[in-house]
NUDREN-932236 format. One line per 3 residues: number of its first residue (from 1); their letters; for each residue x, y, z of C-alpha. Coordinates in steps of 0.5 Angstrom, whole numbers, plus 500, padded with zeros to 3 digits. Layout:
BEGIN
NUM = A = X:Y:Z ~ ...
END
This chain:
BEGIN
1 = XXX = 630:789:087 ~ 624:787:083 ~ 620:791:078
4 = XXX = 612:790:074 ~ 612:792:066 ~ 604:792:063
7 = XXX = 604:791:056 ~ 612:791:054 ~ 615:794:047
10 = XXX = 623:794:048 ~ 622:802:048 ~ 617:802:054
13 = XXX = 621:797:058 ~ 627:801:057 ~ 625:808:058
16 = XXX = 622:806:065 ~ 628:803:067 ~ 631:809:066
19 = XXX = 627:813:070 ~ 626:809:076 ~ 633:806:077
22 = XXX = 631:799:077 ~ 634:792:075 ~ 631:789:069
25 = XXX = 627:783:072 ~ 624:785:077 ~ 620:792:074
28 = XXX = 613:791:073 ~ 607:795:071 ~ 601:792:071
31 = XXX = 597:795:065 ~ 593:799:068 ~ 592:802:076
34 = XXX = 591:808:081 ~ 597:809:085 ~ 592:811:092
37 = XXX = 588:804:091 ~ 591:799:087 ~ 597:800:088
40 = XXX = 597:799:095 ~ 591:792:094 ~ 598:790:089
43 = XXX = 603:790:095 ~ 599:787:100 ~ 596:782:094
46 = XXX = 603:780:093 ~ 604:780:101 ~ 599:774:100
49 = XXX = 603:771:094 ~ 609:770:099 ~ 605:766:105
52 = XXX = 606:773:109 ~ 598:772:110 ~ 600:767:114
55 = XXX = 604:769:119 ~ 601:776:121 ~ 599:775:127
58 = XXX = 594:778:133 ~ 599:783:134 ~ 603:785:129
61 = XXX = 603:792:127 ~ 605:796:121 ~ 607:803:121
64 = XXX = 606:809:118 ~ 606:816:118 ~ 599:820:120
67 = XXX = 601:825:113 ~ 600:818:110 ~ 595:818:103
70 = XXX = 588:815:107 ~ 586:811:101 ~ 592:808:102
73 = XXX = 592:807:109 ~ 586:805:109 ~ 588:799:105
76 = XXX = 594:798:108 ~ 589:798:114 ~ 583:793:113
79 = XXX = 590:787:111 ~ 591:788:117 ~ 585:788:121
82 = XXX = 583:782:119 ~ 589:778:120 ~ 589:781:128
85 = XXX = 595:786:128 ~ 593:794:128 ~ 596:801:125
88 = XXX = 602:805:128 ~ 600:812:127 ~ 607:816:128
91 = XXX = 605:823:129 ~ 608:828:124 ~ 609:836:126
94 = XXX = 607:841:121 ~ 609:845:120 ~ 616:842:119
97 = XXX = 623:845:121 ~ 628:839:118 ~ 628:831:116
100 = XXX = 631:830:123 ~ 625:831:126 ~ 620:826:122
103 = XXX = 626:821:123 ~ 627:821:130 ~ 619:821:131
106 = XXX = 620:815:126 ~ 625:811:130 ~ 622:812:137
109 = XXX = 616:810:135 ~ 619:802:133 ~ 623:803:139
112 = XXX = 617:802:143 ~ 614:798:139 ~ 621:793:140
115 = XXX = 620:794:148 ~ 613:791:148 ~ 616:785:145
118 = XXX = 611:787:139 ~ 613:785:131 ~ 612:791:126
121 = XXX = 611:788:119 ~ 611:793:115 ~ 612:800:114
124 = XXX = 609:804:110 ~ 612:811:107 ~ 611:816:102
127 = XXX = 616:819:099 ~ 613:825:098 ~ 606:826:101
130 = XXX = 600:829:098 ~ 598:833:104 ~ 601:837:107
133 = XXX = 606:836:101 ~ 613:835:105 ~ 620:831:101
136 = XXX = 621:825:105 ~ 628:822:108 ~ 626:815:105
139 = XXX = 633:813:105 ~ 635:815:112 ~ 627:812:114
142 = XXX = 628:805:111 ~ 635:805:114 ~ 632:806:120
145 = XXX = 627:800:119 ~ 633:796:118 ~ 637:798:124
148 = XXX = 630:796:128 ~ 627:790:125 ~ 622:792:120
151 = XXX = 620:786:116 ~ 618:790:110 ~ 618:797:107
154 = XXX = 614:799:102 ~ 615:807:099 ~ 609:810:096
157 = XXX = 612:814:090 ~ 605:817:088 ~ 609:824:087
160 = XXX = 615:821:086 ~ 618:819:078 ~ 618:826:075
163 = XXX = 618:830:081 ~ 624:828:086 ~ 630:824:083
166 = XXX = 628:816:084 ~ 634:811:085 ~ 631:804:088
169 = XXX = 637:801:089 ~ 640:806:093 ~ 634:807:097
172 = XXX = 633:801:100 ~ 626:798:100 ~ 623:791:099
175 = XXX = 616:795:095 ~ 616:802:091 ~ 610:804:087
178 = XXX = 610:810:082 ~ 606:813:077 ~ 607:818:071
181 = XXX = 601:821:070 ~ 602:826:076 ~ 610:829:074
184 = XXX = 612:825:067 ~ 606:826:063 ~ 603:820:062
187 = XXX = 595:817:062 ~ 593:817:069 ~ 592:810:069
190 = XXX = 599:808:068 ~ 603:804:075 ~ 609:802:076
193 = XXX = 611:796:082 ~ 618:795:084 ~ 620:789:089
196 = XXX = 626:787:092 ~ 624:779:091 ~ 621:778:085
199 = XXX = 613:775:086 ~ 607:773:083 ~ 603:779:080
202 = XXX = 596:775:078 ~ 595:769:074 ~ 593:769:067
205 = XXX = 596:766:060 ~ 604:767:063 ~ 603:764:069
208 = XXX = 609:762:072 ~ 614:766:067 ~ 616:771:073
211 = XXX = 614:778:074 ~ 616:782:068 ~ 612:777:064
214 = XXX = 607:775:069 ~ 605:783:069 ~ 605:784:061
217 = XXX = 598:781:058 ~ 592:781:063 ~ 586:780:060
220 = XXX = 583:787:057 ~ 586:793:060 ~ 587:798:057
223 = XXX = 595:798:056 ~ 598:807:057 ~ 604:805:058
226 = XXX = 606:804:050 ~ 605:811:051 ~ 611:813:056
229 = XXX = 617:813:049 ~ 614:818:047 ~ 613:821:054
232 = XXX = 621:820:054 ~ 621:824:047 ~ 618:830:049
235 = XXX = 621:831:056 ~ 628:830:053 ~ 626:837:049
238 = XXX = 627:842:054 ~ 634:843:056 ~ 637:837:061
241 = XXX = 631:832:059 ~ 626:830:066 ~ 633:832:070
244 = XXX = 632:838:068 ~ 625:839:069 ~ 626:838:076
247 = XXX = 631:842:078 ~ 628:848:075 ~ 620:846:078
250 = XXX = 624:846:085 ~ 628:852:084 ~ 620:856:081
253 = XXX = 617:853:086 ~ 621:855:092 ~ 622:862:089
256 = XXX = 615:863:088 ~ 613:860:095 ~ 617:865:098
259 = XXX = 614:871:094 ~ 606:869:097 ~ 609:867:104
262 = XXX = 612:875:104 ~ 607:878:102 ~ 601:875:106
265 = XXX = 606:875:112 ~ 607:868:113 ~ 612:863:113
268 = XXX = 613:856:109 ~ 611:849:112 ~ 618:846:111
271 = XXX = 626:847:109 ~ 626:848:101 ~ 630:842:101
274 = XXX = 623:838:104 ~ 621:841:098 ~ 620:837:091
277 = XXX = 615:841:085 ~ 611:843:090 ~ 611:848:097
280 = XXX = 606:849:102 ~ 606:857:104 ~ 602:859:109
283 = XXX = 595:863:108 ~ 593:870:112 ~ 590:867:119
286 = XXX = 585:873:119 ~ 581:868:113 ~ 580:864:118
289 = XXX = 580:857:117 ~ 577:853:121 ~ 577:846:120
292 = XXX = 577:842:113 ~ 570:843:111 ~ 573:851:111
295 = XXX = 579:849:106 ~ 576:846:102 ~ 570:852:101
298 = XXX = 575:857:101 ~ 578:853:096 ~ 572:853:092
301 = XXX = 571:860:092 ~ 577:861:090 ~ 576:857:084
304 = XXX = 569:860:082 ~ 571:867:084 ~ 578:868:082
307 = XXX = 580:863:076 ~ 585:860:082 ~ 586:853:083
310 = XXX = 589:851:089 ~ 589:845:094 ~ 589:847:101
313 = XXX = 591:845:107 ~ 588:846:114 ~ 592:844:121
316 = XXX = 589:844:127 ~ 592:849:132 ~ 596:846:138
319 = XXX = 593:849:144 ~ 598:853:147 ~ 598:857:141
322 = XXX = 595:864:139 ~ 588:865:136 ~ 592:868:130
325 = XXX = 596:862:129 ~ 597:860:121 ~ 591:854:121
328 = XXX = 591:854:112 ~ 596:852:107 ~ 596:852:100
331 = XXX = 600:847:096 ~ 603:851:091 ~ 607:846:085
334 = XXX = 610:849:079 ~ 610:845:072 ~ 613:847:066
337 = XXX = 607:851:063 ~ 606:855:069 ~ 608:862:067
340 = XXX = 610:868:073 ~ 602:870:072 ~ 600:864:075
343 = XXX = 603:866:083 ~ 601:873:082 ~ 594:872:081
346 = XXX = 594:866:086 ~ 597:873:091 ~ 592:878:089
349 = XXX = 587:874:091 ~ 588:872:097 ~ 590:880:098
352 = XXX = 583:882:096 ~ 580:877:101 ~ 583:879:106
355 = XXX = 582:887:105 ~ 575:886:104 ~ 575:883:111
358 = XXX = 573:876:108 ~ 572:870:113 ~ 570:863:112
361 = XXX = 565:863:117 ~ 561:870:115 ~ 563:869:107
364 = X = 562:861:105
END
């Protein structure tokens, strides 16, 4: 497995290595970059460094997820369109009952594929996804991209270091990006890349010394990643380090995402073991959200109204299903300086529209 380090002090190089179980040559970070958009430019850049460009042809298909992060759908995408292959959107059920489900999906999907005697490049798979927020079965998916041919599998772990635990030895992938602004309080401009086979990143004074080195000193960037030791430090003085900061994110996150979904009458959009840091809880359907202009509208509203901050998610309705079928979900997270408050304001709120008759379509 390989991995981009961006500008490198031995302290830095070794507190990633830590967090993403990685073997030392191949871990890179390319100074400074946005997991949605450059991290996935990175990947397929790097595609094109091996030759791959090359031998995609009209037809081939990469594979991913409808939940999939747009930005990086869209990427992933437009590489594709103009090298004549297309995009293999697997339907994702929400809510979710279990990971069985999201991988038999999966698999049939690159079963039919196989049928019609066309090639799948690439699969793309995040390893916790944004919105809806739900845990992925990465390992289980990647090994179901081996056992169907899959040439290349790339985990988008924007919400992974910090929130889920990541062995990248254990999963299995050819690609893993990540960053640590979002669970490991680092700049939001600091990236990691890993690769099963190590390759170029990008051509400056070290060209031609490998990955690691390759990545280290690339014009002027602004170089964050010096600041992750101390990242390291301060998340080592609450009790069980980074291991224990999550753990005790999921178990809030869980109880407190069972609370709201009690009290509002709803239910949760997966398993707490699809869960990470973050829970989808179903919203009162008589808000009636509607569309996804309404989610972000009532999101707003409950900002500026209520002192709340909270995505929201709106699922369509299935055609068989009653009209007061739940249609919004609120991602709720947990970080260590969220206080019980927090979840009891977030219920009140929701609580006072619905018993002030509050609707999307008459109050927004």
């Amino acid at each position: 497995m390989s991995v981009a380090l961006g500008v490198t002090s031995s302290s830095e190089r070794e507190s990633k290595l830590e967090c993403f179980s990685a073997s030392p040559e191949n871990f890179s970070t390319p100074a400074t970059a946005a997991i949605e958009t450059d991290g996935g430019s990175f990947i397929l850049t790097s595609f094109e460094d091996l030759g791959l460009w090359i031998w995609i042809m009209k037809g081939d298909a990469v594979i991913t997820l409808q939940s999939a992060y747009g930005a990086v759908k869209n990427s992933i995408k437009a590489y594709f369109e103009r090298a004549g292959g297309y995009v293999i959107e697997v339907p994702f059920q929400f809510p979710v009952n279990s990971s069985e489900e999201i991988v038999n999906e999966f698999q049939m999907a690159l079963v039919k594929e196989k049928a019609s005697d066309r090639r799948v490049r690439l699969a793309l798979i995040h390893h916790v996804t944004s919105m809806p927020s739900v845990l992925l079965p990465v390992k289980k998916l990647v090994e179901v991209c081996r056992e169907e041919g899959v040439d290349q599998v790339f985990i988008d772990g924007a919400h992974g270091v910090g929130c889920v635990d990541v062995d990248m030895q254990e999963i299995g992938e050819d690609f893993y990006t990540s960053n640590l602004h979002k669970w490991f309080v680092c700049p939001a401009s600091e990236v990691n890349h890993t690769f099963r086979t190590a390759s170029s990143y990008g051509v400056s004074h070290d060209y031609g010394k490998g990955l690691a080195i390759e990545s280290c000193w690339i014009g002027t960037r602004d170089y964050s990643p010096l600041v992750i030791p101390s990242a390291v430090e301060f998340t080592n003085r609450f009790e069980g380090g980074i291991d224990g900061i999550k753990r005790r994110n999921h178990d809030a996150v869980v109880e407190k995402g069972k609370m709201l979904a009690k009290a509002w009458g709803t239910n949760l959009g997966s398993p707490p073991d699809m869960c990470a840091s973050m829970i989808m809880v179903g919203m009162p359907a008589c808000l009636g959200v509607s569309s996804d202009d309404d989610a972000l509208k009532l999101r707003i509203h409950l900002r500026e109204k209520f002192g709340v901050e909270v995505p929201i998610y709106y699922r369509m309705p299935k055609h068989e299903e009653v009209a007061k079928t739940t249609t919004a979900y609120a991602r709720v997270s947990h970080q260590v300086y969220n206080k019980v408050d927090d979840y009891y304001k977030f219920r009140d709120a929701i609580n006072q529209l619905v018993c002030d008759g509050f609707t999307c379509a008459r109050s927004l």
